[in-house]
C-alpha positions in Angstrom: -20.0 41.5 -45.1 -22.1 42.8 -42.2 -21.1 44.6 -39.3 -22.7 41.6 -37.3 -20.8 38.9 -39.4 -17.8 41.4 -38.9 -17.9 41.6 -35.4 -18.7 38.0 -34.7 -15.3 37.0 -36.9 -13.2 39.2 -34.8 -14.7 38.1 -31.2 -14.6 34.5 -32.3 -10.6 34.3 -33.1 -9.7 37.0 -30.2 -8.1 35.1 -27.2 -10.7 35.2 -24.2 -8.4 37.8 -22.4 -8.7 40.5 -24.9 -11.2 43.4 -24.2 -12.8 44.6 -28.0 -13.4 48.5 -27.8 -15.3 48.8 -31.4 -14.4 52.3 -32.8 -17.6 53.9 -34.2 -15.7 57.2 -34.9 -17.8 59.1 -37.5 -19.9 56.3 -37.9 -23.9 56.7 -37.4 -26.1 55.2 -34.5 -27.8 52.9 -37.2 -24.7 51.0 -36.9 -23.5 51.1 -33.8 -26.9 49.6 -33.0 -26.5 46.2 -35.2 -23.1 46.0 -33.4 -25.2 46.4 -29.8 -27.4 44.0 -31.1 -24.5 41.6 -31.9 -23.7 41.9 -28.5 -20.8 44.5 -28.5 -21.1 47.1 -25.3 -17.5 49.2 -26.1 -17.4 51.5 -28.3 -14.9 54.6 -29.0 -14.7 57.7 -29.9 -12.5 60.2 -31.0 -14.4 63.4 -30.5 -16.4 64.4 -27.3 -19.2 65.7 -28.9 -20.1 63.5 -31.3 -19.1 60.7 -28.4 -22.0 62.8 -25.9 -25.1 62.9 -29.3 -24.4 59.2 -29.0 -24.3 58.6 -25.4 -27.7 60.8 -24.9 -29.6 58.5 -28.0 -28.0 54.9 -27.0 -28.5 52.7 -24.3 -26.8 53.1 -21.5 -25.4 50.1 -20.4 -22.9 51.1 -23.3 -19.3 51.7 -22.0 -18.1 54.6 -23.5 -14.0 55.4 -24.7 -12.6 58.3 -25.5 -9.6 57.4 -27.8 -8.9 60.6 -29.2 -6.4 63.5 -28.7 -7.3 64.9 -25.6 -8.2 68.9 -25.0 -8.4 70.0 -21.5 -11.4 72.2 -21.9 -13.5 69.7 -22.9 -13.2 67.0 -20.4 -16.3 68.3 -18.4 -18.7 67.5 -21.5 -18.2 63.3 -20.3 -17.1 63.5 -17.2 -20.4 62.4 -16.2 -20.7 59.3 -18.2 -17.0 58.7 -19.8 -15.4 54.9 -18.7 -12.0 55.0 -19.8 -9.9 57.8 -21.4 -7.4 56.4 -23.7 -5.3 59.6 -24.4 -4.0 61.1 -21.5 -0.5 62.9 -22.0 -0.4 65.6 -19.4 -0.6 66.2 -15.4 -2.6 69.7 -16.6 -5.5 66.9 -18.1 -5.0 64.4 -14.9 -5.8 67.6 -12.7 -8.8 68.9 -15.5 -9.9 65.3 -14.9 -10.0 64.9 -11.4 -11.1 68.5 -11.6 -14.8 67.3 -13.2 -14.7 64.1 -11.4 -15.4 65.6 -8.1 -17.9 67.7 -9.6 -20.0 64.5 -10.5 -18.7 62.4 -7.5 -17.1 59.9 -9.8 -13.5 58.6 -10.2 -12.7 58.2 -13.9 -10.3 56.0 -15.3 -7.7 56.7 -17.3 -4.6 55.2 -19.5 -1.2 57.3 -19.9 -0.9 57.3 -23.3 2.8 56.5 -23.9 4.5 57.7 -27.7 6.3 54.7 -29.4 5.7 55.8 -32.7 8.2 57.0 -34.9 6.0 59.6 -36.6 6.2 63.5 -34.9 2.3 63.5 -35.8 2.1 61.1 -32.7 0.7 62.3 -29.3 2.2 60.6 -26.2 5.0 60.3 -23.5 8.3 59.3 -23.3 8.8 56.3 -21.0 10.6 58.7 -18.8 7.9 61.4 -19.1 5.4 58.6 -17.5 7.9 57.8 -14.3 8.0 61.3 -13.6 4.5 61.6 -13.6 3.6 58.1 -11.5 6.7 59.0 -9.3 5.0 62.5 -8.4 3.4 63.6 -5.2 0.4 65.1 -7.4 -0.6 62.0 -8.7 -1.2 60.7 -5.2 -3.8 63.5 -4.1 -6.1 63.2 -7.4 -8.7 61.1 -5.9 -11.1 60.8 -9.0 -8.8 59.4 -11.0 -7.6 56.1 -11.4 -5.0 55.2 -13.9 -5.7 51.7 -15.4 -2.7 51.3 -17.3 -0.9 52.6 -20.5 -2.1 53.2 -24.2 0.6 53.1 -27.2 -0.2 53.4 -31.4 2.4 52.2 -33.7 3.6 53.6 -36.6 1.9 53.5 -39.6 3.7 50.8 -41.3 3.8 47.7 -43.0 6.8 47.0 -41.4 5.6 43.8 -39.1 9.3 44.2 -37.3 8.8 47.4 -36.7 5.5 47.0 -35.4 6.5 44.4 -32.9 9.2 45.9 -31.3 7.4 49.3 -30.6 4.4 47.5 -29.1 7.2 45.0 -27.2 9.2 47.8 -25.3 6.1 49.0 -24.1 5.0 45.7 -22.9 8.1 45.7 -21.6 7.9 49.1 -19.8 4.4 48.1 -18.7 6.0 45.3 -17.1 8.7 47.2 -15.3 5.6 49.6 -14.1 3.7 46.2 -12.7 6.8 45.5 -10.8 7.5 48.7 -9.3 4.8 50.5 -8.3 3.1 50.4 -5.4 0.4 54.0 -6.0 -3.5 53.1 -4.8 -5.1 55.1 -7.8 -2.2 53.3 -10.2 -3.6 49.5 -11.0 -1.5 49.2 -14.3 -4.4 46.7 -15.6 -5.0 47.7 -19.1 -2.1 47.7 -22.7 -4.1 48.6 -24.8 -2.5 48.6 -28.3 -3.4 47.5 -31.9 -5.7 48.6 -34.3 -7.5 46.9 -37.1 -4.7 46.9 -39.2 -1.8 45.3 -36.2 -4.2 44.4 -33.6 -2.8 41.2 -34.2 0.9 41.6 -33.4 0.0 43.7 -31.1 -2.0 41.1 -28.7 0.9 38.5 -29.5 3.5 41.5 -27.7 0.6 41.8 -24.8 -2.4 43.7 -25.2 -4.9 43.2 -23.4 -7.2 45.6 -25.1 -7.6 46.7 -28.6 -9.2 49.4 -30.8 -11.1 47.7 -34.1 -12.7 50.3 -36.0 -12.7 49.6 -40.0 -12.3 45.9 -39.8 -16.2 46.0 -38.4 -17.8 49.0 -39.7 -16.0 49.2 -42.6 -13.5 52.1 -44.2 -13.6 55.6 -43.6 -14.5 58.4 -46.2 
């Protein structure tokens, strides 16, 4: 099938509440054009670089993600242009990022990216990590950043029990978070969890956003 017919199957049977970030990762601007012309305007990355070729040759009313592993020294190569910024796992980034925001006069947004994974290869928090870092007087004196919420990647498993209860406790968590925070530059909009191959246990346990990469564009090499 196409990436059009692809794309359009997805959109048609996700609920109306569920934000699509297509994941063109490694994939060329050929493609990530039919999806634009399908109608698609999120797209991901996983590398800044590759993310910036695109954003410089693409229109720009595209909304850019960064869903990748985060390094610090690169944040000021899309601070100009980045939306949202999946990965964050560190206070040192939130500063880095605030850092380049001021530079370009722009508050960036951001998700905590919590670990629920079983796997060490896993970047994230703990829960507790996340308090700690919400609870802290830094957070409230970084005024170009505003964290949107929480990002979480499941194991990689065919285990569907599995799967739901690590994206449950952190709908759970996200929850709790709702309830108890009270930070101006905290909204605590955005879950974003699932991929293409659980997106769909993952939006019945509460995302509200998810990352489809090889279910539109097809595998990777």
């Amino acid at each position: 099938m196409s990436i059009t017919t692809n794309l359009l199957e997805i959109k048609k049977n996700l609920p109306l509440n569920i934000e699509l970030v297509a994941v063109s990762k490694t994939k060329p601007i050929l493609f990530i054009e039919e999806a634009y012309n399908a109608g698609q305007r999120i797209f991901g990355e996983n590398k800044i670089q590759e993310m910036t070729d695109k954003y410089n040759k693409l229109p720009k009313d595209i909304q850019w993600h960064m869903i990748g592993h985060l390094q610090s020294n690169k944040i000021k190569y899309m601070a100009h242009y980045v939306d949202l910024i999946h990965g964050v796992d560190s206070i040192k980034k939130l500063k880095e990022i605030n850092k380049q925001g001021k530079k370009h006069n722009r508050i960036i947004n951001c998700l905590l990216q919590a670990k629920i994974a079983t796997e060490e290869t896993k970047f994230g928090l703990s829960f507790i990590e996340i308090e700690q870092i919400l609870n802290s007087e830094i957070i409230k004196n970084l005024e170009f950043v505003n964290i949107k919420g929480l990002m979480g990647m499941a194991s990689y498993t065919s285990d569907n029990n599995q799967l739901e209860q690590e994206f449950s406790l952190l709908k759970i968590f996200f929850n709790k978070l709702n309830n108890n925070l009270d930070i101006p530059s905290v909204e605590m909009k955005i879950l974003s969890m699932g991929m293409s191959g659980d997106y769909n246990i993952a939006i019945k346990n509460g995302s509200n956003m998810v990352r489809i990469g090889s279910a539109i564009f097809g595998s990777r090499t």
